[in-house]
C-alpha positions in Angstrom: -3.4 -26.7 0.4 -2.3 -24.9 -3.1 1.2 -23.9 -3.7 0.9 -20.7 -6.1 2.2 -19.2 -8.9 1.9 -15.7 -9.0 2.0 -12.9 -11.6 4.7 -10.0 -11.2 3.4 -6.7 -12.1 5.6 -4.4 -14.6 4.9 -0.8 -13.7 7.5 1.9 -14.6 8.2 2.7 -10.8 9.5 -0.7 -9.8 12.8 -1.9 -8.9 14.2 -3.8 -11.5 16.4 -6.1 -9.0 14.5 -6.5 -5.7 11.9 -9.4 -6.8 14.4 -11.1 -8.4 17.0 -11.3 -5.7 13.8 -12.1 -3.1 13.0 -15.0 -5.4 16.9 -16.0 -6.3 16.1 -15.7 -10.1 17.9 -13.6 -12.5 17.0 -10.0 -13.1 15.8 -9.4 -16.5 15.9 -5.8 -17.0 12.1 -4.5 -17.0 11.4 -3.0 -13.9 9.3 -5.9 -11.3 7.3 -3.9 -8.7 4.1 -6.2 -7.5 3.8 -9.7 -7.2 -0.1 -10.3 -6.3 -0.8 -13.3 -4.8 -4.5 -14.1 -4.3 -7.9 -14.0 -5.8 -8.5 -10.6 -7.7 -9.6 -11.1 -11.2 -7.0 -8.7 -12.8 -4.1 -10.9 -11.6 -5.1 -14.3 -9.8 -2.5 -16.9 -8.5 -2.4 -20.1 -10.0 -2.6 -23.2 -9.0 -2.7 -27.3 -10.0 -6.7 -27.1 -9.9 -6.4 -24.1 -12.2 -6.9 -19.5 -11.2 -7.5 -20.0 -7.3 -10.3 -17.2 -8.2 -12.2 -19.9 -10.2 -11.6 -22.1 -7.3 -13.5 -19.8 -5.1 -16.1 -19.0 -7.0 -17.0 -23.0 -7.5 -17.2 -23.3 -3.6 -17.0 -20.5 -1.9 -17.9 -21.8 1.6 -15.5 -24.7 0.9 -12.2 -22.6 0.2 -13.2 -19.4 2.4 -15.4 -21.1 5.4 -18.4 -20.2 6.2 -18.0 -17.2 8.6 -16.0 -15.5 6.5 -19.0 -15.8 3.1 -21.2 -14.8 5.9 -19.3 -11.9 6.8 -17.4 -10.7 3.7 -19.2 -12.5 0.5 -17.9 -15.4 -1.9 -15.0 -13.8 -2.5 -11.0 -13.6 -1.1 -11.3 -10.5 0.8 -7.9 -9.3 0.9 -5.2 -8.9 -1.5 -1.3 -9.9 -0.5 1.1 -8.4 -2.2 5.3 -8.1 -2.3 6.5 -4.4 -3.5 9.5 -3.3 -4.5 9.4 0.6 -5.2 12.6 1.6 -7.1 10.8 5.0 -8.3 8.4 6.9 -6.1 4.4 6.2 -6.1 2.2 8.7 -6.7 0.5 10.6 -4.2 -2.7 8.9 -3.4 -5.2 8.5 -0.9 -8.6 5.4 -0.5 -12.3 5.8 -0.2 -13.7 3.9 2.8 -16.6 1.8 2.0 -19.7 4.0 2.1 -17.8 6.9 -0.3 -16.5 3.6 -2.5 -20.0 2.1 -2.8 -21.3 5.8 -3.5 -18.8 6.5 -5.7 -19.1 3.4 -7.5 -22.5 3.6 -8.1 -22.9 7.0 -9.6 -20.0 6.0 -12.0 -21.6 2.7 -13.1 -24.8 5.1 -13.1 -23.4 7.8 -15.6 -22.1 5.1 -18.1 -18.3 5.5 -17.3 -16.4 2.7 -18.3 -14.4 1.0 -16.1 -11.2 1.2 -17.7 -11.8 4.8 -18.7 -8.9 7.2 -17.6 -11.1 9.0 -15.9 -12.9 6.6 -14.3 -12.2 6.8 -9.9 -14.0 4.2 -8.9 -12.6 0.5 -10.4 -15.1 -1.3 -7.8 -17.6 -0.8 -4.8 -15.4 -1.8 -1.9 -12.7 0.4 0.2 -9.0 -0.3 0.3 -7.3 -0.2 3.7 -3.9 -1.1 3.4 -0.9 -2.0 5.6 2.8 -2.2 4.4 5.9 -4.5 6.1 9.1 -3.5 5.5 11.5 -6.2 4.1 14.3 -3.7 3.7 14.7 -0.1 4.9 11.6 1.5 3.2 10.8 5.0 2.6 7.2 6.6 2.2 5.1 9.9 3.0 2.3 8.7 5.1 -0.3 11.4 6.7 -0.3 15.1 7.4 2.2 16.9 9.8 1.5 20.1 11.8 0.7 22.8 9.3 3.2 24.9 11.6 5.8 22.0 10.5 4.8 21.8 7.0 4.9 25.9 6.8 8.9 25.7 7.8 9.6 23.3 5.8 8.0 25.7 2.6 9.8 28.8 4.7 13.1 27.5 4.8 13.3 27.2 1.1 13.1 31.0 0.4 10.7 30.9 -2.6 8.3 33.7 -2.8 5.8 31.9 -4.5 5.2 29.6 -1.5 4.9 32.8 0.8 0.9 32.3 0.4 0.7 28.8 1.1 3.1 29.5 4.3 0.7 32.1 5.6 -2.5 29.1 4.9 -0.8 26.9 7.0 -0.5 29.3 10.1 -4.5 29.6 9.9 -6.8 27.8 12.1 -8.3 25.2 12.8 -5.2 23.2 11.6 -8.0 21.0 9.2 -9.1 23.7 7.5 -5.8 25.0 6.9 -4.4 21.6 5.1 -7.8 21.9 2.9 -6.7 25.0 1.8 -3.4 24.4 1.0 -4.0 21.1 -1.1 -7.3 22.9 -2.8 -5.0 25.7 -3.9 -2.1 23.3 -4.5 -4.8 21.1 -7.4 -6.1 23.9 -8.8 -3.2 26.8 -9.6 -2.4 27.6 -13.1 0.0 24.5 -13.9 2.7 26.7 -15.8 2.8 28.9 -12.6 3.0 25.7 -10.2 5.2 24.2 -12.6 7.7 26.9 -12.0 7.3 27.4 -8.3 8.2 23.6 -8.1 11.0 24.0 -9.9 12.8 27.0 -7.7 11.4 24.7 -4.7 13.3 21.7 -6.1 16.5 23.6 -6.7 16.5 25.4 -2.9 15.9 21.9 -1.5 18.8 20.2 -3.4 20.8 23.3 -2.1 19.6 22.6 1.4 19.6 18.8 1.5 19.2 16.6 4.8 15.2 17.3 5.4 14.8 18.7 2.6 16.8 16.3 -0.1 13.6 13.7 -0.4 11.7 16.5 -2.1 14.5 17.5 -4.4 14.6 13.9 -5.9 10.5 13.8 -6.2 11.0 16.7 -8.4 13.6 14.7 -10.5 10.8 12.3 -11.1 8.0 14.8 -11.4 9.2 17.7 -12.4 6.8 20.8 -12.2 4.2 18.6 -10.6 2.4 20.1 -8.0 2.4 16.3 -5.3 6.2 17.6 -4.6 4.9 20.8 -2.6 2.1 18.5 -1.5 4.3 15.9 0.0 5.7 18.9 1.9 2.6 18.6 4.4 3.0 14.4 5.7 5.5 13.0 7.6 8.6 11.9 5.8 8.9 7.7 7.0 11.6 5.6 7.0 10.7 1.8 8.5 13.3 -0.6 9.2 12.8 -4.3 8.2 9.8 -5.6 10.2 8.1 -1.9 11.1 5.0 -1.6 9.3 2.6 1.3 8.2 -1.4 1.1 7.8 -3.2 3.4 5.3 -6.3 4.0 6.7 -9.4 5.5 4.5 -8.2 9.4 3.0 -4.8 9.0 4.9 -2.4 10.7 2.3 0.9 8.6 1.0 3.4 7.9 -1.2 6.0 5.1 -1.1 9.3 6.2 -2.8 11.5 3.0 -2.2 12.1 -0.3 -0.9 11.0 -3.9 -0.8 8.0 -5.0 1.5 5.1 -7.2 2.3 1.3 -5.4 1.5 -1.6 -6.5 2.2 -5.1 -4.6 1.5 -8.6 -5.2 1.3 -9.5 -6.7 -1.9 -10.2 -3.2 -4.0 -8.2 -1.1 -6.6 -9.9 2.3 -5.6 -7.4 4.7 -5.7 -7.4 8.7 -5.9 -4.3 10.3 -6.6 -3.0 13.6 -5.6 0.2 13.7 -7.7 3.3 12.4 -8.3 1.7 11.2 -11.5 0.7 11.9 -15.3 -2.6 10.0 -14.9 -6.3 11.7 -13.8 -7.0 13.4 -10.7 -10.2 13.8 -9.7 -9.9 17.1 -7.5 -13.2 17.5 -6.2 -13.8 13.6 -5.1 -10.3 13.7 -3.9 -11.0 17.0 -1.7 -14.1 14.8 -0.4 -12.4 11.9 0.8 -9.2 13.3 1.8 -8.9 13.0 5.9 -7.0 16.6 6.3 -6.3 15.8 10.0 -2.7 16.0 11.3 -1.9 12.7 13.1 1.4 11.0 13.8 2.0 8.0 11.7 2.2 5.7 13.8 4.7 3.0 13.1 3.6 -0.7 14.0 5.6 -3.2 15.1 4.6 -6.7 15.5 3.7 -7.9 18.4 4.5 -11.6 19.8 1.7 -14.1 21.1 2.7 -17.5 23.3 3.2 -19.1 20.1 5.9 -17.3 18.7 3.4 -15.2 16.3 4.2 -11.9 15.7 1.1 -9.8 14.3 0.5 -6.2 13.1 -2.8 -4.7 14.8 -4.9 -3.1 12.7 -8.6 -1.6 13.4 -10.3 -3.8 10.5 -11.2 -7.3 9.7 -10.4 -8.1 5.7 -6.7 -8.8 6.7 -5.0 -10.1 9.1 -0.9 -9.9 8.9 1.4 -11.8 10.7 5.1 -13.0 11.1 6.6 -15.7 12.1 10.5 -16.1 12.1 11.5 -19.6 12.8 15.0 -21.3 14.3 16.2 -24.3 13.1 14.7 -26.9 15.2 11.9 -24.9 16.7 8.6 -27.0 17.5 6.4 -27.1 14.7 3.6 -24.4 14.9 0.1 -25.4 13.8 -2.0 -22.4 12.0 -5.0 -24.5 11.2 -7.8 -21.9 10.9 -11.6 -21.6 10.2 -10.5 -18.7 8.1 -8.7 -19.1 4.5 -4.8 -18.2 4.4 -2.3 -17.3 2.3 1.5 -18.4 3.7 4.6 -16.3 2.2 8.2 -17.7 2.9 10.6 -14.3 2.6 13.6 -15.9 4.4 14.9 -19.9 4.6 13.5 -22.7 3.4 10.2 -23.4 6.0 7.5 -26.1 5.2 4.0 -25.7 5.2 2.6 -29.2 5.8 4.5 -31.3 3.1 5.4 -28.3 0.9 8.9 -26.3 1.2 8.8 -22.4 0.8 11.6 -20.5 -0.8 11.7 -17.3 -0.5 9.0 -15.7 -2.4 7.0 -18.9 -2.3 3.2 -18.7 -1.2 0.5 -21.4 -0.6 -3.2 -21.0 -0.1 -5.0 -22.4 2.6 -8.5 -23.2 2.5 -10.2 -22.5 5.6 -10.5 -25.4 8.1 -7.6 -27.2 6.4 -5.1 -28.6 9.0 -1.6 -26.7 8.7 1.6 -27.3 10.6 4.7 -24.7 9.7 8.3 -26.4 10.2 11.3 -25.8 9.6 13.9 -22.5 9.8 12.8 -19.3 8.1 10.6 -16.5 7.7 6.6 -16.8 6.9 4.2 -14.1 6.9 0.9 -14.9 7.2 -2.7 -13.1 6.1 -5.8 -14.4 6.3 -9.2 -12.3 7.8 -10.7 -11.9 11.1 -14.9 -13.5 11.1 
């Protein structure tokens, strides 16, 4: 068992104060929105023995067990994350695997280099994705009823959304949302610039329903992901409801603290909400334009006192488990590796004590007894 040390991403839309009240430490000013902890090459954890990606690659069967190489490859396949969002995401949606590996290859193919702006495809694997709220957390997440969507645009009174009201009343509702978005990507950007503008100033008129778009528009101003988050569901989750992303589900989180955990990929497409490239033909191809509710998870509890999320694949498996003082301890030895996260109390994983923020990996078939009060989250895979 490794304790970890884990790297804390910088990007512009994190909260500034939510890692560093997790982890008790003082805020520093820069904003702190990831903190990866696992095996991906662009930010592995550490540990004594040195990157726990090196680790893996030395003896793979050793770290990850041998149904999980069989199944997955010598590699980690999911990524664990804690995200604090004090500035929305963009607009974004995943490939699943065949359009990853497709897309992948025809990039590699045509010379693009990875870390080309314009490059879509950063590896050959998808990215399914499932986020646990620590704190109230608030995200767009899937399509809505165009009927819905076209009251929402109605309601502000702007003439230029007048066309993209009568799309939405069209059917089949799929073809509809296709529409919408296409036109959405591809209008003239000083025109859609200006429409998002009178939309931004009716909704801060409106507010209630309306006000979450109004402050996208502060962020993004003129960009045309503000009309587009006008077609998902607007979600709040309370601490310990959860949200999975599957493949071409469009979403954007907008704020909050939380637990992710994803396949082990950084394929992502964006829609808007941001200055970087979007690639509007390979987004129109991957994009699911089917309304569905978003269906908010909540843990569910085994004999053990485990609480885990469902989800429909096997790279990750997240769980919760929220101790007493003087509960029983709970063994969680596995033929799978695991990564254990403490978010509450002071637990022990075998000899080592968590605080929050503290992880440690488990190699696969590696006896593991939890004690102690507090909150652990646990991900490992399903092989």
């Amino acid at each position: 068992m490794e304790r970890l040390v884990n790297t804390v991403r910088p990007y512009a839309w994190g909260s500034t104060t939510a890692i560093p009240e997790l982890l008790g430490t003082a805020p520093t000013g820069e904003p702190q929105a990831e903190m990866w902890m696992g095996a991906h090459p662009g930010a592995p954890s550490l540990t004594a023995r040195g990157p726990l990606n090196a680790l893996i690659e030395a003896d793979p069967v050793r770290e990850l067990g041998p149904a999980a190489v069989d199944r997955f490859g010598p590699r980690l396949p999911f990524l664990l994350k804690v995200l604090a969002a004090g500035a929305p995401l963009s607009l974004q949606v995943h490939p699943d695997l065949a359009q990853a590996r497709a897309g992948y290859a025809a990039e590699e193919a045509a010379g693009i280099p990875v870390d080309a702006p314009h490059r879509t495809y950063k590896d050959d694997n998808h990215k399914p994705e499932l986020i646990c709220a620590l704190t109230p957390f608030e995200g767009f997440c899937g399509f809505r009823a165009p009927a819905e969507a076209a009251d929402t645009l109605a309601a502000l009174g702007v003439d230029s959304l007048k066309p993209y009201v009568d799309l939405l009343h069209a059917h089949p509702e799929e073809a509809a949302l296709r529409e919408v978005l296409t036109a959405l990507l591809t209008a003239d950007p000083d025109e859609t610039a200006h429409t998002v503008a009178e939309a931004a100033a009716a909704a801060d008129r409106l507010g209630g329903a309306h006000a979450p778009y109004a402050a996208l528009a502060h962020h993004f101003p003129g960009d045309p992901g503000v009309i587009a988050a006008m077609l998902l569901h607007h979600v709040t989750l309370q601490p310990g409801e959860a949200l999975y992303l599957g493949a071409g589900v469009p979403h954007a989180y907008l704020s909050g603290l939380g637990v992710e955990i994803m396949a082990n990929s950084d394929n992502v497409l964006r829609c808007g909400l941001t200055p970087k490239h979007v690639d509007v033909p390979e987004l129109l191809r991957v994009v699911r334009f089917e309304p569905a509710d978003p269906g908010v998870l909540r843990p569910e509890a085994s004999p053990s006192g485990e609480e885990v999320y469902e989800t429909p694949i096997d790279e990750f498996r997240l769980s919760r488990l929220v101790r007493a003082e003087g509960a029983a301890p709970t063994d969680l030895t596995a033929a799978t590796p695991q990564i254990l996260l403490a978010t509450a109390g002071h637990p022990k994983a075998g000899e080592i004590t968590l605080a929050p923020g503290e992880s440690v990996f488990v190699p696969a078939g590696e006896a593991v007894e939890l004690s102690g009060a507090g909150t652990v989250f646990r991900a490992t895979v399903v092989a």
